[in-house]
N, C-alpha and C positions, 0 to 999 in steps of 0.2 A: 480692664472693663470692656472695651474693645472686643477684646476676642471672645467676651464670652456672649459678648450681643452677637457676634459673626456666628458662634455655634449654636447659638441658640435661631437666629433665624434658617440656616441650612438646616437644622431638625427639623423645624416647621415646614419648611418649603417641601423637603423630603417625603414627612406626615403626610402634608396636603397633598401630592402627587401621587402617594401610594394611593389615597382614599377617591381619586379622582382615577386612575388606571383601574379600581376594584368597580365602581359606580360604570366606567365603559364598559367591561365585562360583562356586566349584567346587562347595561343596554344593547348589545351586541348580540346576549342570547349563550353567550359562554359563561353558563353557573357555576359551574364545575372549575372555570379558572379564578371567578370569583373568590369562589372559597375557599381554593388555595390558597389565595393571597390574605385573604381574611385570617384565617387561619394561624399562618407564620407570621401576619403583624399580632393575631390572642397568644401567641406561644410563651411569652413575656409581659408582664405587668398589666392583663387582661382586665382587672377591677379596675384600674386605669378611668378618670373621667377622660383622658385624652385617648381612648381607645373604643371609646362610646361608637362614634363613627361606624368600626371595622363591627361590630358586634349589630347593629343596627344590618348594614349592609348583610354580615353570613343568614342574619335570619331572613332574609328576604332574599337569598340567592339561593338557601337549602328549600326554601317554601316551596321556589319559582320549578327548582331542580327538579324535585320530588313529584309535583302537581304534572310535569312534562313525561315523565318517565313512567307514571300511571297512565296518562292519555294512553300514550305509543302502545304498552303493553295490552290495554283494554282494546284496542283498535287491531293490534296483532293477533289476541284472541280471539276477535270475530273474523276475522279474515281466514283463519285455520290452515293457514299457505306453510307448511313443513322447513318453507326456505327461509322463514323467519326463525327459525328454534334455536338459531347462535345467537341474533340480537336479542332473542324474550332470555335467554339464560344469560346472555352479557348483563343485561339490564336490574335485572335482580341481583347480580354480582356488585352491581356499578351503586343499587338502590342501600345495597348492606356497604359496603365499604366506605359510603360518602357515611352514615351514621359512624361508622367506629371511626372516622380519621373527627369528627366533628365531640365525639362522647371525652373523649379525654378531657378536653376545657372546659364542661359543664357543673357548674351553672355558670349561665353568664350572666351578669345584672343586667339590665337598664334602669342606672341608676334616676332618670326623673321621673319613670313612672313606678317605683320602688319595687318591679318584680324582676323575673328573669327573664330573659328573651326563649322565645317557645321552637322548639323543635321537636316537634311528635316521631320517636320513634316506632317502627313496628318487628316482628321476627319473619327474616324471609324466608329462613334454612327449609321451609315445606316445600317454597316456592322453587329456592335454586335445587335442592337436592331431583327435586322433580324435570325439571328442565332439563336437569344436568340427561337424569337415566334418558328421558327422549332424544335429547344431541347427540347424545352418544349413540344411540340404538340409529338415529336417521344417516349417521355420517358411516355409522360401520356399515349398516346396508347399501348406503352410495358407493363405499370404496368398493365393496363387490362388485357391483357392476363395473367400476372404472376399471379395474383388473382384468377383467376379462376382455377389454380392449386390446385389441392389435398396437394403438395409437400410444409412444411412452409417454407423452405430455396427460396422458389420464394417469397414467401410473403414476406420474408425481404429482396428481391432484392429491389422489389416494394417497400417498404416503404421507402430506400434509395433512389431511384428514385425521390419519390414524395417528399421529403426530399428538395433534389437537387433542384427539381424545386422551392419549396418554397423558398428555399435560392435565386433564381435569378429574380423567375417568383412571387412575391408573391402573394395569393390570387387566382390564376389561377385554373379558372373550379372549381370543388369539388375535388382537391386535397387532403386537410386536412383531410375532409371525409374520402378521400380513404386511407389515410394514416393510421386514425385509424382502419379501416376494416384492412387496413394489420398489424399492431401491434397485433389484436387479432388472425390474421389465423397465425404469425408467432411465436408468443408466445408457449413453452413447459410450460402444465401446469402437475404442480407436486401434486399427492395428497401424504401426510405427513401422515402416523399413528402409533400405536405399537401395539405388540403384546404379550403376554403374556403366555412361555412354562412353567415357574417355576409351584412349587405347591405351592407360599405365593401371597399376595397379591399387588396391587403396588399401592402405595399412587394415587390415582387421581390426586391430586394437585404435585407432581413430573408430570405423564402425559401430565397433560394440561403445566406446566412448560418448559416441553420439546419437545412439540411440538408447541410452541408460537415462529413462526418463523418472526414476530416482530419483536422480542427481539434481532434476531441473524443479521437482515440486511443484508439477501441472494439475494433477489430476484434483481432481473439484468431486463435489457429493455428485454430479449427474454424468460426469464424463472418466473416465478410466483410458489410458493409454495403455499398450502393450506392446514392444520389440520382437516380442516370442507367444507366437501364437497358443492358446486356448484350448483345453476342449472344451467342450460343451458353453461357448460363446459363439454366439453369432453376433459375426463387427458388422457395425454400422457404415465407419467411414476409412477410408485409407490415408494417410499420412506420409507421403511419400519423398524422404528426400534421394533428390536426382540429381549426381556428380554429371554436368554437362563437358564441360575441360578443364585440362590443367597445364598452365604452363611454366616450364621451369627455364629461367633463364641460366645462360654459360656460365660457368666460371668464370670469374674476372677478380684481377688482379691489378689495382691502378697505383700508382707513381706519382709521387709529387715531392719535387726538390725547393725549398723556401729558407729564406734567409732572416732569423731574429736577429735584434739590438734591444740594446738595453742598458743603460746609464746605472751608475754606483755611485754610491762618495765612495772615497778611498783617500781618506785623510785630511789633513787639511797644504795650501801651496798660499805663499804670498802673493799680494791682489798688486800686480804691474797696472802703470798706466800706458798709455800709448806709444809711448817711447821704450815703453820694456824697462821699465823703470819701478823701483819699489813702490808702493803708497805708503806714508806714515800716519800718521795719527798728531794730535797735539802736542804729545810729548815725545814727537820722534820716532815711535816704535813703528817698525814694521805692519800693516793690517792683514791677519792671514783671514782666507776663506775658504770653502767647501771646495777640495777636490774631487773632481765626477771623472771616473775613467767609462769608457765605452766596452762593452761585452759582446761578443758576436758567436752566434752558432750558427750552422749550414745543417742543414735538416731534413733527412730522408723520410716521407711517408709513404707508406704501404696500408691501400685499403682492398682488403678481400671483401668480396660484395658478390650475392646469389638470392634469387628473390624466384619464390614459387605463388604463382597467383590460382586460387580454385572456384571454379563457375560452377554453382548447380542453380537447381532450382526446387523450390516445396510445394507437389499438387497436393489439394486436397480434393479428394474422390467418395463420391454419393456410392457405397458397393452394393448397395439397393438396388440402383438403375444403371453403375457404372459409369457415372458422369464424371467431367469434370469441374469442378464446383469452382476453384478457385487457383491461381498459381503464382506465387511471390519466385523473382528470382533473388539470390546470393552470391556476393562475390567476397574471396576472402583471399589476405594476403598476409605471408611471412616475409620477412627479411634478413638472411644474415648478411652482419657485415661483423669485421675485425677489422681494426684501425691499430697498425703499428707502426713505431717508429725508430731509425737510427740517427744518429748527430755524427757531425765533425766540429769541435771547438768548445765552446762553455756553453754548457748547458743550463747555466744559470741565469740566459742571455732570455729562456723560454720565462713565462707564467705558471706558475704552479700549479693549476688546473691541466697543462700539458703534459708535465714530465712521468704522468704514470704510463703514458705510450710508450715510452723508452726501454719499461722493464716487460713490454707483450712481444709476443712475438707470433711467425705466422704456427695456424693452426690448420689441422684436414680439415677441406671443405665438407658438408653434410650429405649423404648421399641422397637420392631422389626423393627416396621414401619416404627419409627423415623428415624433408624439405615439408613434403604432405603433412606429414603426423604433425609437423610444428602450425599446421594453419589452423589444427584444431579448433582451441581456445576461441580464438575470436570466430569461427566457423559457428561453434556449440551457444555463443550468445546472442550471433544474430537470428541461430533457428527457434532459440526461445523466443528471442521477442517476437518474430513474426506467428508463432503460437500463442504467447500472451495475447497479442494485439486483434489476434482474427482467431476468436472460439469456433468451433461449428456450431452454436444455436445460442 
């Protein structure tokens, strides 16, 4: 009994909180959230005398909605300002869709005054169909002028524009055309290269490596990279990474002689006392215990170690004015090392984590090049994120 008092008051409390966030809504001036809320509480058990509240409230927030959205429109149309013609066509969109999200539940009682709650609808399709042709006809005229701008942030005014209309108007005029004509005036194109201050050489295949901006999955709807020049592209900015130095440390070969131990049982030996004397037990017998022998190996290592470290740096360059806009440096390091080992004695004296040393042996050190081409990797991630991190615009 208990628990059905417990659920039955959290339904209430629940009820009363809904109806009490829908009542703020409308005090607020948010009908539109109102009615949503109203709405998904009628979607269930709408005849409901415990639903009277939510039905009370939508008519009084689609009344309030409706009465607000005529103002604006009537006020819009005396003003005859062209830069209103997405709001008067949103609004007519906005005035038909609150009807049909509201027509499914109807009728709604009010059951004490024995009729239905009133929501006058009317037909807008004259209204949007009409607005629509204007929107469109004003936005496709504005893209034209944006196009013919030098400026690419007009181009992808325009391209948002013709966008739009596609979205409502589709197929209208040579929009799409136009659209991709502004995709390309709006696009920042990047030419990608490197440069080379050291006095060694840099693997080609690192280069082409590093600048396969494929690989990296930069390019965005307004900016396009390129390693390999274009025709008929005129780049905007330069991307330049710059090998400053490199250096490659000696050879080395290091040494190191150490000594393990390491305890075993190895049976069991009778437990003497002080005097080197048996111990027995109650009944005489002897007491044997754990015998532990000691294990010992002597242990040669051999570590080969060669470490190539490479400095550049990433300008980025206005090739409009030929400036320098920006310069992050880079520093990238490999390491080889081989760790091998020889023993004298038991080797069973080491940890088992060791003894795969034992079966390595020395290998050729990497020649220069290699040393380079291996800094790659971690080269090619630091120049992404310093590209993630800093777009040109």
């Amino acid at each position: 009994m208990q628990k059905i008092t417990l659920l039955v008051s959290i339904l209430f409390l629940a009820f009363s909180c809904g109806v009490k966030t829908t009542q703020s809504l409308i005090s607020d001036g948010d009908y539109d959230g109102a009615i949503n809320r109203a709405v998904d509480a009628l979607r269930t058990k709408k005849d409901s005398k415990g639903k009277q509240d939510y039905v009370y409230l939508l008519e009084e927030a689609y009344a309030k909605a409706k009465d607000r959205d005529l103002r604006n429109l009537e006020m819009m149309d005396k003003e005859k300002n062209p830069a209103n013609l997405e709001r008067i066509y949103n609004t007519y969109v906005q005035l038909n869709n609150r009807q049909e999200k509201i027509r499914p539940l109807l009728p709604l009682p009010l059951l004490k005054q024995s009729k239905n709650a009133s929501f006058p609808f009317d037909n807008y399709s004259t209204q949007i169909a009409s607005s629509k042709i204007a929107l469109s006809k004003y936005l496709y005229d504005n893209a034209q002028i944006l196009l013919k701008s030098k400026n690419k942030l007009d181009s992808r005014k325009a391209y948002d524009d013709l966008a739009f209309i596609e979205s409502i108007n589709p197929n209208y005029k040579n929009a799409k055309k136009m659209m991709d004509d502004a995709q390309f005036k709006g696009t920042d194109f990047v030419n990608v290269y490197a440069t080379n201050e050291t006095n060694m050489i840099i693997p080609i295949q690192l280069q082409n490596d590093l600048l396969d901006f494929s690989t990296y999955g930069l390019n965005d709807k307004w900016t396009v990279y390129h390693s390999i020049k274009q025709k008929n592209v005129k780049y905007d900015y330069g991307l330049i990474l710059n090998f400053r130095e490199i250096f490659i440390s000696p050879e080395q070969i290091k040494e190191k002689e150490f000594i393990k131990e390491r305890q075993i049982k190895d049976g069991l030996k009778t437990l003497l006392d002080s005097r080197g004397r048996p111990v027995k037990d109650s009944l005489g017998r002897a007491i044997k215990v754990d015998n532990f022998k000691t294990l010992k190996v002597n242990i040669y290592e051999y570590r080969q170690f060669k470490s190539c470290e490479v400095t550049a740096k990433v300008d980025y360059v206005d090739l409009k004015t030929n400036q320098l806009m920006q310069s992050f440096p880079i520093t990238s390091e490999f390491v080889f090392e081989n760790i091998y080992s020889t023993y004298r004695g038991d080797r069973n004296a080491c940890d088992e984590n060791y003894l795969g040393y034992f079966n390595k042996r020395a290998v050729p050190f990497p020649n220069n090049e290699q040393m380079v081409f291996d800094t790659g990797e971690d080269l090619k991630a630091k120049f992404k994120n310093i590209i993630v991190r800093n777009r040109f615009r």
